[in-house]
C-alpha positions as CSV (number, residue, x, y, z in Angstrom):
1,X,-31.6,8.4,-1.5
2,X,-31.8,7.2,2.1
3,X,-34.9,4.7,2.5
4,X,-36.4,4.5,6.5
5,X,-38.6,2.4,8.1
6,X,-42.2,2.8,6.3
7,X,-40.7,3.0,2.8
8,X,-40.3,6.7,3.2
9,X,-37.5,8.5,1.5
10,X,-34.7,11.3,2.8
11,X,-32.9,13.1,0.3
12,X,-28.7,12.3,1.3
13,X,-27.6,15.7,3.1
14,X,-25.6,18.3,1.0
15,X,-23.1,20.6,2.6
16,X,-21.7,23.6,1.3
17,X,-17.8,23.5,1.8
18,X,-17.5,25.4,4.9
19,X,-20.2,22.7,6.8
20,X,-18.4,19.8,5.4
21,X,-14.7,21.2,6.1
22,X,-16.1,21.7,9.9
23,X,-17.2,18.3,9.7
24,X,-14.7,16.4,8.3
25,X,-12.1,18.4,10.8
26,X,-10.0,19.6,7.8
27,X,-9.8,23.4,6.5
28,X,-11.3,24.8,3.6
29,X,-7.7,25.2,1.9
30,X,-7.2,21.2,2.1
31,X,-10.2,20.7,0.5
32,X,-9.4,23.0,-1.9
33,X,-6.2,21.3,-2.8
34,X,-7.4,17.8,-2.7
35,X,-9.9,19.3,-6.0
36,X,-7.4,20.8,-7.6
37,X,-5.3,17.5,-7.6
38,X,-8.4,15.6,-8.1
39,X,-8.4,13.2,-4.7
40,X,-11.9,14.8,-4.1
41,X,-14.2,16.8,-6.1
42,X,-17.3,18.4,-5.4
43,X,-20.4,16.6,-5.9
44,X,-21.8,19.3,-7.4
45,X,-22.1,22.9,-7.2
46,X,-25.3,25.2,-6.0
47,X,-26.8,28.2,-8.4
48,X,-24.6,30.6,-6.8
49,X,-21.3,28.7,-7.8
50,X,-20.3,27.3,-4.3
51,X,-19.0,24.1,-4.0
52,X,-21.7,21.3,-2.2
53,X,-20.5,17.9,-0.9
54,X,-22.9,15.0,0.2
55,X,-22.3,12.3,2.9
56,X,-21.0,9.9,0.1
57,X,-17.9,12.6,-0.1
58,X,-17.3,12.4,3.7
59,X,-16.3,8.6,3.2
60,X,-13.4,9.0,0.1
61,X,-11.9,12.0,2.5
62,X,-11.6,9.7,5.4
63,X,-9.8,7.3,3.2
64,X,-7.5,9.8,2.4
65,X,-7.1,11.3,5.9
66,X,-6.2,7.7,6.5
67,X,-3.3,6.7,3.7
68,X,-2.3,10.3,4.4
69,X,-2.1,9.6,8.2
70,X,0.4,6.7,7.5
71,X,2.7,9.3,5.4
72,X,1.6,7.9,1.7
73,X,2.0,11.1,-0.5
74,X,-1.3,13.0,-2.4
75,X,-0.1,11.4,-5.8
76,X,0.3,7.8,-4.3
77,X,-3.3,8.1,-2.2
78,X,-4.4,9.1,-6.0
79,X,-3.3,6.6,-7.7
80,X,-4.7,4.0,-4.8
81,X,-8.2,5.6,-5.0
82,X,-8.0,4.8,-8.9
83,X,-7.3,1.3,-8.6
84,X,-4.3,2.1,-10.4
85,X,-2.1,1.1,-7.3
86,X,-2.5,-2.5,-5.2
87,X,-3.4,-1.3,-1.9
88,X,-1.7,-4.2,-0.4
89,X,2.0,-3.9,-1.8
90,X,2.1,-0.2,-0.6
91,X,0.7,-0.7,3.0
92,X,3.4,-3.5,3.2
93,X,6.2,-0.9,1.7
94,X,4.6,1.8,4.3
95,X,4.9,-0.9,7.2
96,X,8.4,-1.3,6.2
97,X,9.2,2.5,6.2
98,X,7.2,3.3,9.9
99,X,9.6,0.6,11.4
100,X,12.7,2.0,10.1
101,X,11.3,5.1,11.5
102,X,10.1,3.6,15.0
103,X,13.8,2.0,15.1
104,X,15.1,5.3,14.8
105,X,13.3,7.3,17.1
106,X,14.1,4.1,20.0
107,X,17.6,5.3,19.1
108,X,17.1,9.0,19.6
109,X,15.2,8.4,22.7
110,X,18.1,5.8,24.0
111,X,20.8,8.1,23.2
112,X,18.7,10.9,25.3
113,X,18.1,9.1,28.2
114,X,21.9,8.6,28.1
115,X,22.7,11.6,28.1
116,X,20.1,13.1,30.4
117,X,21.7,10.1,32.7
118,X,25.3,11.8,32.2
119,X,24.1,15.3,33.0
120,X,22.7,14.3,36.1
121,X,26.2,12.6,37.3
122,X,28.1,15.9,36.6
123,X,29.4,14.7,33.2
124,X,29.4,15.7,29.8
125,X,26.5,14.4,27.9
126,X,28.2,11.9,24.7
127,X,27.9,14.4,21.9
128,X,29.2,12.0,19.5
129,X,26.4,9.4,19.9
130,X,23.8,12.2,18.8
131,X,25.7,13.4,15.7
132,X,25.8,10.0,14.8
133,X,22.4,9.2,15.2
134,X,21.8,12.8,13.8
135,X,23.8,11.6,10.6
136,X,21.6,8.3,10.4
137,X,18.1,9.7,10.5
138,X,19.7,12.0,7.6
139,X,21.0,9.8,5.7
140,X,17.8,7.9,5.8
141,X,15.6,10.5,4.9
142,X,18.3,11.9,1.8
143,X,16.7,7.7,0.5
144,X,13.0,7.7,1.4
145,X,12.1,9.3,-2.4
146,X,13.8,6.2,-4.0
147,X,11.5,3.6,-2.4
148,X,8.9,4.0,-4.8
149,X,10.9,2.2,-7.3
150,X,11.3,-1.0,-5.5
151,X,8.8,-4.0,-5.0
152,X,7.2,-4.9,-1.4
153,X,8.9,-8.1,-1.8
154,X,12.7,-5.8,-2.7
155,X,11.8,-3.8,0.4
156,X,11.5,-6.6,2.4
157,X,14.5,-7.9,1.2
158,X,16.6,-4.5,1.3
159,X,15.6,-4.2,5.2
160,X,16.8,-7.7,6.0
161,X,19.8,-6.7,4.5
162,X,20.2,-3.7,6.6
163,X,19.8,-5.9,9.6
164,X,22.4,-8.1,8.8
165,X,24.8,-5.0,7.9
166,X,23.4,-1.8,9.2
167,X,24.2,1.3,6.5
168,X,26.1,3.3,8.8
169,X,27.5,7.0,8.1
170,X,30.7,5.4,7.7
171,X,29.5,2.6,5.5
172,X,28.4,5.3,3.2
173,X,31.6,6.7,3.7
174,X,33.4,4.2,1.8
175,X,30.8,3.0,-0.6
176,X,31.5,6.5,-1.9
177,X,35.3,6.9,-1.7
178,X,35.1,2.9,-3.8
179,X,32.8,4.4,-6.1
180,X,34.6,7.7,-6.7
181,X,38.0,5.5,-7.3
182,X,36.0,3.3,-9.7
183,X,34.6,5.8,-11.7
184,X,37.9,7.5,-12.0
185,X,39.3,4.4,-13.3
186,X,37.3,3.3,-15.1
187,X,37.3,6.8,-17.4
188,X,41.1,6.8,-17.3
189,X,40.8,3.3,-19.4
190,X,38.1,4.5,-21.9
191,X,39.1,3.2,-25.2
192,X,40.5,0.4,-23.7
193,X,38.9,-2.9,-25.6
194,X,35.9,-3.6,-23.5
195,X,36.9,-7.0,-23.2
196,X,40.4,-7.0,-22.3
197,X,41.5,-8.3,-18.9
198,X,41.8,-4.7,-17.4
199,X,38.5,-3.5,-18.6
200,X,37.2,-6.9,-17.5
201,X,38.5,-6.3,-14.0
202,X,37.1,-2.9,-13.8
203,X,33.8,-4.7,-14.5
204,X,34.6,-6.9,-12.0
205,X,35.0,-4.2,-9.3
206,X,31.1,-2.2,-10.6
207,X,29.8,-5.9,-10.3
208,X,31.0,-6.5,-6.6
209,X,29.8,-3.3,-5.4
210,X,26.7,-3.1,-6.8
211,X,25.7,-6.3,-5.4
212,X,27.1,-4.6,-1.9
213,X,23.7,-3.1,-2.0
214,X,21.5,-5.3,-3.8
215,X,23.3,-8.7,-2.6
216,X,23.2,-10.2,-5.9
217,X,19.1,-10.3,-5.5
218,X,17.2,-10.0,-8.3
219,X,14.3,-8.8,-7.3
220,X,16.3,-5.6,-5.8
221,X,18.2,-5.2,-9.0
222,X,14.8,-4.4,-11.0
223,X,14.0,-1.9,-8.6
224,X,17.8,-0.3,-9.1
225,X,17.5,-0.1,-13.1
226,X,14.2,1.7,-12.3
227,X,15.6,4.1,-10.3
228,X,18.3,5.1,-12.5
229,X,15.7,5.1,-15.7
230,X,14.1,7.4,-14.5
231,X,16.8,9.4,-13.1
232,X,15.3,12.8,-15.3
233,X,12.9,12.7,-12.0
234,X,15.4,12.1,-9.5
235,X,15.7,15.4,-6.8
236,X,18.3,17.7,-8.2
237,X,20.6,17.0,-5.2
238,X,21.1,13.5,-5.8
239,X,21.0,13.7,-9.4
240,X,23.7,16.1,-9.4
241,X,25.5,13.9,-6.4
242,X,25.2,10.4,-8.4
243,X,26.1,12.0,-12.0
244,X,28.2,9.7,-14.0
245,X,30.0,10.8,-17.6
246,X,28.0,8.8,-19.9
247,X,31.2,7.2,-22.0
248,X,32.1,6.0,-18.5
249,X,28.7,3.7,-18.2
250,X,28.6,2.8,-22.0
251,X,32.2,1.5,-21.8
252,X,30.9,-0.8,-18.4
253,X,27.8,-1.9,-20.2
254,X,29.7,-3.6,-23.1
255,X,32.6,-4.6,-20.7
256,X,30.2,-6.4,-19.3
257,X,28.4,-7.6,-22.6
258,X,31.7,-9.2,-22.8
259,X,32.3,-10.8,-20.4
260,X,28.5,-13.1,-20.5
């Protein structure tokens, strides 16, 4: 109940769904979706069944226009609107994501103008440049569904990290060929003692290239072992990609049981 001046009393406006979609500047079908994943449900419904929203509606749908203006998926803008998630950490992880995604985009538009420079000389535009750039933005966006694992502060970290050695296509390269020779020796020495020099040295090897990513931080480490437990919910691609034969990380766990 709105009260104005003279004490009198206005009922709060109620819109049926088509009025409030037209003035919310969403469709019908968003609206629609947003109940049925529970963001934003009706405030009530009229004797004939249609769905009716009041002004109080209008404001949770422009916080969720908002957090999903800045790319935060439904579920997290859920979760967020339940308290359930601290706004703070994941505006700072968004912040971190939109400048890996600005830094990108100043790339693509460099290596454009460089080439629109080229074609206007009479020479061929540098092909190779775009691939690679091409091969970047990929390689980033294959990643973006593991962030949600890490800590603001372990984002933070991972991106100063990336400054001081960019991952590169060809970084990635030969983190794989290392990890594809390491897996493949380490399975040819299963039922080795785990705590034998060789196995030892295996361990060694896991140690040094898993703090190649996480560079021995801690805090970046927590948000590794979450990723992999929970690897049932991992995209089929990269679970399929990053399988590894069980016996091959049991035998690594207690080599390196051993060796603390």
């Amino acid at each position: 109940m709105i009260v104005l001046e003279g004490g009198l009393k206005q009922k709060p406006m109620v819109y049926r769904i088509q009025e409030f979609a037209a003035l919310a500047g969403v469709t019908i079908r968003a609206l629609h979706h947003y109940d049925r994943l529970g963001l934003l449900k009706p405030s009530g419904c009229s004797n004939a069944g249609y769905r009716l929203y009041r002004d109080c509606d209008l404001a949770r749908l422009e916080q969720i226009v908002v957090l999903k203006f800045l790319g935060l998926p439904l579920k997290q803008i859920g979760r967020l609107l339940k308290r359930e998630s601290p706004l703070a950490d994941t505006l700072r992880r968004q912040q971190l994501v939109l400048a890996e995604k600005r830094q990108q985009l100043d790339a693509a538009i460099v290596a454009i103008a460089h080439a629109e420079r080229s074609m206007q000389s009479g020479r061929e535009p540098d092909w190779d440049a775009f691939k690679k750039i091409v091969r970047e933005i990929e390689m980033q966006n294959n990643t973006e569904w593991g962030r949600k694992y890490y800590s603001a502060e372990a984002q933070a970290k991972l991106a100063e990290l990336k400054k001081k050695q960019p991952w590169t296509p060809e970084l990635q390269a030969q983190v794989t060929k290392d990890w594809t020779t390491l897996l493949a020796d380490v399975e040819a020495a299963l039922g080795e003692d785990p705590a034998d020099p060789k196995a030892q040295a295996l361990a060694a090897r896991w140690r040094k290239l898993v703090d190649g990513f996480t560079g021995g931080d801690p805090e970046i480490q927590k948000g590794l072992n979450r990723m992999w437990a929970d690897k049932a919910n991992w995209p089929k691609g990269d679970a399929k990609r990053f399988q590894i034969n069980p016996a091959v990380q049991e035998f690594i766990v207690k080599a390196m049981k051993a060796s603390s």
